[in-house]
N, C-alpha and C positions, 0 to 999 in steps of 0.2 A: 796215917794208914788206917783204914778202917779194919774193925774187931771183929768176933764172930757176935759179938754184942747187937755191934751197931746192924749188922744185917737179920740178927732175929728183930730187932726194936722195928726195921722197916719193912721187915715179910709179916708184921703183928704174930711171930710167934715165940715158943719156946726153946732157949739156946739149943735145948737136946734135939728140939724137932730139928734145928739147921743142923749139929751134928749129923742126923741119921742120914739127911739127905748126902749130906758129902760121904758118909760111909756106906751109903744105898743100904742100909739094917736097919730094923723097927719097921710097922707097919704106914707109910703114909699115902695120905690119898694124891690123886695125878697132881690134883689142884694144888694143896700145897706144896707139893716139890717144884713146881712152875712159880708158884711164890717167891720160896728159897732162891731159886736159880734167878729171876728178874732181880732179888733183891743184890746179888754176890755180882751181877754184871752192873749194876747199875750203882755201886760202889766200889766197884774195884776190886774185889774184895778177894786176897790170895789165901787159903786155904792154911792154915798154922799145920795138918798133915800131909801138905806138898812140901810148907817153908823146913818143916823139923827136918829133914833128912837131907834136905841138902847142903854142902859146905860152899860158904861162898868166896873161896879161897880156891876154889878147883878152877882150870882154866881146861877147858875141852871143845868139842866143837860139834855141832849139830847140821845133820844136812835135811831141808827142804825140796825136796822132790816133785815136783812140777811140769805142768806140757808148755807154758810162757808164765814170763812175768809182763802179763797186758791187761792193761784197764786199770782204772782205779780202785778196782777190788782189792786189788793184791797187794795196794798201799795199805792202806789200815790191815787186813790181815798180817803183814810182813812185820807193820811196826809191832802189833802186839806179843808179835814171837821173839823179835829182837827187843825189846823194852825186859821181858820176864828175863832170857839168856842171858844178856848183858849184864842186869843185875846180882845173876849168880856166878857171874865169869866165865860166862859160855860165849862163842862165837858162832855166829850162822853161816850156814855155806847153803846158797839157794842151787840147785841141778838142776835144768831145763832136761826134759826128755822128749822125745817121740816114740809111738809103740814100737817101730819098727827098729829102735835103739835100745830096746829094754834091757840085753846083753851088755850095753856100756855101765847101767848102774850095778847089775851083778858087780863086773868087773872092779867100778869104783868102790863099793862098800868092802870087798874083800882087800883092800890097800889097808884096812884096819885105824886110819887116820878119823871115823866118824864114831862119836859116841854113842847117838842116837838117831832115829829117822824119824823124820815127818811127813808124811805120804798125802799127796791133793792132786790124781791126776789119772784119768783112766787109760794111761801106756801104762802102767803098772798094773797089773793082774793080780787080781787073788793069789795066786798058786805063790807067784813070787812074795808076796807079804811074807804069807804062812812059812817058804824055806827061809828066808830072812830073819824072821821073828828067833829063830832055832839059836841065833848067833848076837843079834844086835836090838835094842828095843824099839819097838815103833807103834807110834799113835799113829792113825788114818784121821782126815780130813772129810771124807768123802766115800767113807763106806763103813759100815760096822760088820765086822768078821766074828763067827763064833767062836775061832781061836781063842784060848785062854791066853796067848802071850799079848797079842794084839787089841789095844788100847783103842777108843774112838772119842772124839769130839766132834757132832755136827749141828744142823741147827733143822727144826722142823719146819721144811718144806713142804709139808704134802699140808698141815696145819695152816701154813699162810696160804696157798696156793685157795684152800678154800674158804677160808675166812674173806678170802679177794671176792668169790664168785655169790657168796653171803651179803655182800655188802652193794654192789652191784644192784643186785635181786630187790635187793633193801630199797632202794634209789629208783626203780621204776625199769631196771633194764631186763628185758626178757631176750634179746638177741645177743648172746656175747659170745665172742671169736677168741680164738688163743691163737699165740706165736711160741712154739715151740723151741728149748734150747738145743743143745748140742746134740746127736742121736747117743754118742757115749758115756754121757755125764746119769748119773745116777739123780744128782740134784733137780736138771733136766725130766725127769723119766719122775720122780714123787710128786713135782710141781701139777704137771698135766697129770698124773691120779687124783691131788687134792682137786684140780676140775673137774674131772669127770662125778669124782663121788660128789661132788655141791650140785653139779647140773642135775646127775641124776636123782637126786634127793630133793631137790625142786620141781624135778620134770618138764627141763628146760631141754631144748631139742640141741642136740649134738650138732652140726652142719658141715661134711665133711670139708666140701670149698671156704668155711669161714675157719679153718686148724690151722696155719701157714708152719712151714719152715723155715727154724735159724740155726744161728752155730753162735748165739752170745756175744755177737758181737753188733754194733750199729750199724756197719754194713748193712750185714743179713738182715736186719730189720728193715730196714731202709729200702734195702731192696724185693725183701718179701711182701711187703707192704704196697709198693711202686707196681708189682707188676701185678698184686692181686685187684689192685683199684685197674689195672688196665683192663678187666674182663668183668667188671662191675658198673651198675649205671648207680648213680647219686642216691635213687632211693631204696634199691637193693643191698643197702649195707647192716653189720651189726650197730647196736647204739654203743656197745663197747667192744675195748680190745684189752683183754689179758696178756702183755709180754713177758714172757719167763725171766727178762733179768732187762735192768732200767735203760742198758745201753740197748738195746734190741727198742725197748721205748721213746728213746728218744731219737732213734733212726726212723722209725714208724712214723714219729710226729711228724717229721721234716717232710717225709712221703704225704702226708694225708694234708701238708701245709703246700707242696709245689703243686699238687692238685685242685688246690682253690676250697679247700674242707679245714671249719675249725676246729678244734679242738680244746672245752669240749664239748661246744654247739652241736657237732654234726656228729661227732663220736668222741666219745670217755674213751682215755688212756691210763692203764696200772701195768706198773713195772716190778720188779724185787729185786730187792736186795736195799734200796736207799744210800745208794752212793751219793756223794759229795756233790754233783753238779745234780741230781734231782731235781734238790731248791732252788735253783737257778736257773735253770730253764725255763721259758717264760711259754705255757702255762707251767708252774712249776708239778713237780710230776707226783701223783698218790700212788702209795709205792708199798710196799710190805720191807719193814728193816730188820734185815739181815744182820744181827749184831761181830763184824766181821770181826773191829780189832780185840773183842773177848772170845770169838774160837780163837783165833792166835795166841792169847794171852792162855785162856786155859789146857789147849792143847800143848803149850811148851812146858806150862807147872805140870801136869801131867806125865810129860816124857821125862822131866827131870827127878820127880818123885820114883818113876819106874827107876830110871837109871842107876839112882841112889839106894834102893831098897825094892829089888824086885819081888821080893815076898810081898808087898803092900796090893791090897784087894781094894784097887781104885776102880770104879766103875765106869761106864760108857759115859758121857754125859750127852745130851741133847738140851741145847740153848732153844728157848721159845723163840717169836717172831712176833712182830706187830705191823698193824695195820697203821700207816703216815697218810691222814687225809689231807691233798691238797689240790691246787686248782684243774687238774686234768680229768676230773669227773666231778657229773652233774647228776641232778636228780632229774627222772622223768614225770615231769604231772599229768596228771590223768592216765 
């Protein structure tokens, strides 16, 4: 198991610096805390002040709060929460919810059977977090509350979204379209800001007809995609296409593929998140990766640390993001 050693030795800093970062005290610059944090997911790396306080002899049980369990997102996210639970004698119990059920989790949390909550899911509301938080601890997924009881672990979005529209730029592309996720996902909604602020900081032209809508799913892509080539002739297209999440991109490709367009001769495809089938998709897809199964890992050391000593002054965390170059974008010459 890796040290706090081994993670200063591979952020090239000092142990004290990686202490501060996990205890957010002392002065540090963005860049190294994005160091720290690259280096702690990218070893695995559990924190010795989440591990001290908890007993790994407690047997309890943790619920997951969700709108589905669909896609291969929510495999690696899923394992990373059960891998941390398991090891300290925790159980997961995942809740599927809808908004218009949001009264069923009230009801269930008040059964007293859940030790802590883990919340990824916008049928769950603010308002509800914050009366909850009063009674049972909970990390967010998917939204940072300025609640003092209320914990968050996310990943920067709005960071990748435009580092995507950067690298494009880089590459020769001056037309590029986006496919929008879900309307209620907050993930969704930082994605197309990090757009907008690249486009407009390049002074690249918005094109309301080249924005499409999705719901995250390959569907929605597939079909956004299908019917927006149906009101577009061959050479009225953007050179690229920004999909807010991989499955919406490789719905898109299928589309731009039954229409007789390659990809990515005729149009670059980027997706996020770097799910599993990305690489294997043939063209395989340049994606921005979403380090899924360490928000799960660290938002479960996180809840368990709360649970165990809720005096502890754990901070927000926000996991970076990186840019996956692979065959679904090309450079434009000239």
């Amino acid at each position: 198991m890796a040290t706090i050693k081994d993670v200063a030795k591979r952020a090239g800093v000092s142990i004290s610096t990686v202490s501060y970062v996990l205890n957010n005290t002392g002065k540090i610059s963005e860049e190294t805390r994005q160091k720290v944090l690259r280096a702690i997911e990218e070893l695995n790396y559990v924190p010795n002040k989440f591990a001290k306080h908890l007993k790994k002899q407690q047997y309890d049980l943790v619920a997951l709060v969700v709108h589905e369990i669909k896609g291969p997102f929510y495999d690696a996210l899923v394992r990373g929460i059960q891998d941390v639970l398991h090891s300290f004698g925790y159980n997961l119990l995942i809740y599927c919810t809808l908004e218009n059920r949001r009264q069923d989790v009230d009801k269930f949390l008040r059964t007293g059977i859940v030790g802590g909550l883990l919340v990824m899911t916008p049928a769950v509301k603010n308002e509800d977090i914050v009366k909850w938080s009063k009674e049972i601890s909970i990390v967010t997924l998917d939204r940072t509350l300025k609640e003092k009881n209320v914990k968050s672990v996310r990943v920067d979005n709005e960071k990748g979204a435009y580092e995507v529209v950067k690298y494009l730029y880089s590459n020769g592309h001056r037309r590029i379209g986006f496919m929008k996720g879900a309307k209620d996902s907050l993930d969704a909604k930082e994605r197309y800001k990090g757009f907008v602020r690249a486009m407009n900081e390049l002074k690249l032209e918005i094109r309301d007809n080249d924005v499409l809508e999705g719901d995250f799913t390959e569907e929605s892509g597939y079909s956004a995609m299908l019917e927006y080539l149906s009101s577009r002739k061959r050479k009225d297209l953007p050179t690229a296409f920004f999909c807010s999440n991989d499955e919406m991109a490789i719905g898109a490709m299928q589309a731009l593929k039954e229409n007789g367009l390659k990809v990515p001769n005729d149009v670059s495809i980027v997706g996020f998140d770097d799910i599993e089938l990305a690489s294997y998709v043939i063209p395989s897809l340049t994606t921005v990766r979403r380090p899924m199964y360490q928000l799960g890992s660290f938002a479960a050391h996180m809840l368990l640390s709360v649970i165990q000593n809720k005096e502890a002054d754990i901070s927000n965390v926000v996991l970076d993001v990186s840019l996956v170059v692979r065959d679904s974008t090309r450079k434009i010459e000239g």
